[in-house]
C-alpha positions in Angstrom: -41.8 -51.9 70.3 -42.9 -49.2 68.3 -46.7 -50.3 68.0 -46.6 -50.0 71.8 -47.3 -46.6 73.3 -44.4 -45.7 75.9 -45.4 -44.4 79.2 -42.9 -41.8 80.3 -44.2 -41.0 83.9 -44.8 -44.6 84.7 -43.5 -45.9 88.2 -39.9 -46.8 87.0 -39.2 -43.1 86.4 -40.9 -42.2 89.9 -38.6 -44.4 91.9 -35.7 -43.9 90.1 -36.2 -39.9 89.6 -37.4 -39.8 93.9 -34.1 -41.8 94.5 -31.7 -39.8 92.1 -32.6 -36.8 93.7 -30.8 -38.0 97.1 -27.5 -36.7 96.8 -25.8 -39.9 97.8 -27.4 -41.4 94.9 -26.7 -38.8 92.0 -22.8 -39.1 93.7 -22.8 -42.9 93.6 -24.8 -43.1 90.4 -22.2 -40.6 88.7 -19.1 -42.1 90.3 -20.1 -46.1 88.9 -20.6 -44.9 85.7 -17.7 -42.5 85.3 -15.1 -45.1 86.9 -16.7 -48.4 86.2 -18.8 -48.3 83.0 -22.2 -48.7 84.5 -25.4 -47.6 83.0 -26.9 -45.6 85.4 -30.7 -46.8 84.0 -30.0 -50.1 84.1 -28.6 -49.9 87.7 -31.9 -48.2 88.9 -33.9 -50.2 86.7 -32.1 -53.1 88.8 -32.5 -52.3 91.6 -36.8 -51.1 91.2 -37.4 -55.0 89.3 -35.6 -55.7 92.8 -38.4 -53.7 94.7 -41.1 -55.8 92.4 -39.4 -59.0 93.3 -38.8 -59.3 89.4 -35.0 -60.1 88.0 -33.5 -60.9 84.2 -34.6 -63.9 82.8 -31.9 -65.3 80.6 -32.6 -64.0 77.6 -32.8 -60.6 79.2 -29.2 -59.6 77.4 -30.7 -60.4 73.9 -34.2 -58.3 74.9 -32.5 -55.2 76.2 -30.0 -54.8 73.0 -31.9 -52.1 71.5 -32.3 -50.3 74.4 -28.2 -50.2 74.7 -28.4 -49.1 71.1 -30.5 -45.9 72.1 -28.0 -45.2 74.4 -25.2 -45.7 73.0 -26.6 -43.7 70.5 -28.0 -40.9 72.0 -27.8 -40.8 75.6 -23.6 -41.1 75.7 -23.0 -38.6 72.7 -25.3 -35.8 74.6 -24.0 -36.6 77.9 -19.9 -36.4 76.4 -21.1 -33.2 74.6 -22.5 -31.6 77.6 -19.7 -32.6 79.5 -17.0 -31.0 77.2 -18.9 -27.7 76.9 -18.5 -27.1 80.6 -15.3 -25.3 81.0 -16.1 -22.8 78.3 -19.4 -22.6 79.2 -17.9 -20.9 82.1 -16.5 -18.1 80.3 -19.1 -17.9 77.3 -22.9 -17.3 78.2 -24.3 -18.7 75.2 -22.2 -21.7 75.5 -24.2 -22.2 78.8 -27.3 -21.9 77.3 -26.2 -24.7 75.0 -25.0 -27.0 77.5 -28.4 -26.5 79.4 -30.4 -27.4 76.3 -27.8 -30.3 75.9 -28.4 -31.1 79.4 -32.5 -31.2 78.8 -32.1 -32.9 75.2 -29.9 -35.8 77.8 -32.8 -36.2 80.4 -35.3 -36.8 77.5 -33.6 -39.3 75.6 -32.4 -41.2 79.5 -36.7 -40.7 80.3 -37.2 -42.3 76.6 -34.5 -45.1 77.8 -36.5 -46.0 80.9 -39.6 -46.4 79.2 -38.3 -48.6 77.0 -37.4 -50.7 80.3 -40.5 -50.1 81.5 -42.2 -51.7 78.6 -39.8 -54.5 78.6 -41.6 -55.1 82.0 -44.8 -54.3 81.3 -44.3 -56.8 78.0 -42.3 -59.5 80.8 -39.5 -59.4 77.8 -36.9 -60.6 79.4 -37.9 -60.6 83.2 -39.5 -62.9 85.3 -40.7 -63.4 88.6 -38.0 -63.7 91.0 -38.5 -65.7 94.9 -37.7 -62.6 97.1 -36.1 -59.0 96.7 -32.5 -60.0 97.6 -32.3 -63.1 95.3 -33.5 -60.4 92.5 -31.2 -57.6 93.6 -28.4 -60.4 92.9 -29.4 -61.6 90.0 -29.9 -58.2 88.2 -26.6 -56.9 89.8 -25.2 -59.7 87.9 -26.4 -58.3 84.4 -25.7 -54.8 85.1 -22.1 -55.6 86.8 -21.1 -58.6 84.4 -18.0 -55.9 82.9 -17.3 -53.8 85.9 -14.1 -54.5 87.7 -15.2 -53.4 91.0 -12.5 -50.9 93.3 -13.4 -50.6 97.2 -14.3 -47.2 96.4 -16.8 -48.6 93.5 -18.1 -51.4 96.1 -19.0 -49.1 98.7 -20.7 -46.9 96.3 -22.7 -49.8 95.1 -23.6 -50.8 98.7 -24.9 -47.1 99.3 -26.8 -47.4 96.4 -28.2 -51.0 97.5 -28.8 -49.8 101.1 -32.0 -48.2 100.1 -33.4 -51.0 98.3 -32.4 -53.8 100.9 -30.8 -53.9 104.5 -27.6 -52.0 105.1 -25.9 -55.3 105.6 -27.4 -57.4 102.6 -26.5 -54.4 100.7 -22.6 -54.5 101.4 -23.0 -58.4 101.3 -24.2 -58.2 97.8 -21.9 -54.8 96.7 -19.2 -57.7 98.1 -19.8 -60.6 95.9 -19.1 -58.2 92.4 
């Protein structure tokens, strides 16, 4: 991937930054990955190959490994970081300071994350056509769920989430079947 030039602003990172930016997202978003293990980019990368009429082909899980690497490796420590330095960033100025360079340092290395999706697309690694927008929405819902064990609260969070991508009730149909 590295002879590849990444494209940062690319239209992944418009529909998923134009969709986090809805509060209902961002609490939905923040809520399935704090209580059910979700990858936030994945989900949103999920549900925009959805929009594409695009879903995981089956070696998707064996394509996307290194991109679970970089964030496992640098997405999840900065996030944790940031998160611990919030209490005494409250008391401590500087620590504030910190935490909001922590925060920026997190939002570049989850923009470097969904380029490497994008490419992944743009390369069809691991992706293929799909027949229509809900039979994709399933099928990558499937990947990005496969370890979730999904709570009412998490389900209707998931069919908020879905809501904007498909039909109100597709959307609770699908957040259903996980």
């Amino acid at each position: 991937m590295s002879d590849v030039a990444l494209e940062y602003d690319n239209p992944f990172w418009r529909f998923s930054t134009k969709l986090y930016r809805l509060e209902t997202v961002e609490m939905s978003c923040i809520y399935l990955q704090d209580h059910q293990g979700v990858m936030v980019n994945h989900l949103l990368f999920s549900c925009w190959l959805s929009t594409q009429n695009v879903c995981y082909s089956q070696d998707w899980a064996q394509q996307v490994e290194p991109i679970i690497g970089w964030h496992n490796q640098f997405v999840v420590p900065l996030r944790k970081q940031r998160r611990h330095l919030k209490a005494m960033a409250q008391a401590e100025p500087r620590l504030q300071e910190m935490r909001e360079h922590l925060l920026e340092a997190e939002m570049i290395a989850e923009q470097h994350e969904q380029a490497l999706l994008y490419l992944m697309y743009a390369l069809k690694k691991g992706v293929q056509n799909c027949t229509d927008r809900t039979t994709a929405l399933r099928n990558n819902m499937a990947f990005v769920l496969k370890d979730a064990k999904m709570t009412k609260i998490a389900t209707d969070e998931l069919a908020n989430l879905l809501a904007l991508v498909v039909d109100e009730e597709i959307a609770r149909q699908l957040a259903a079947e996980f």
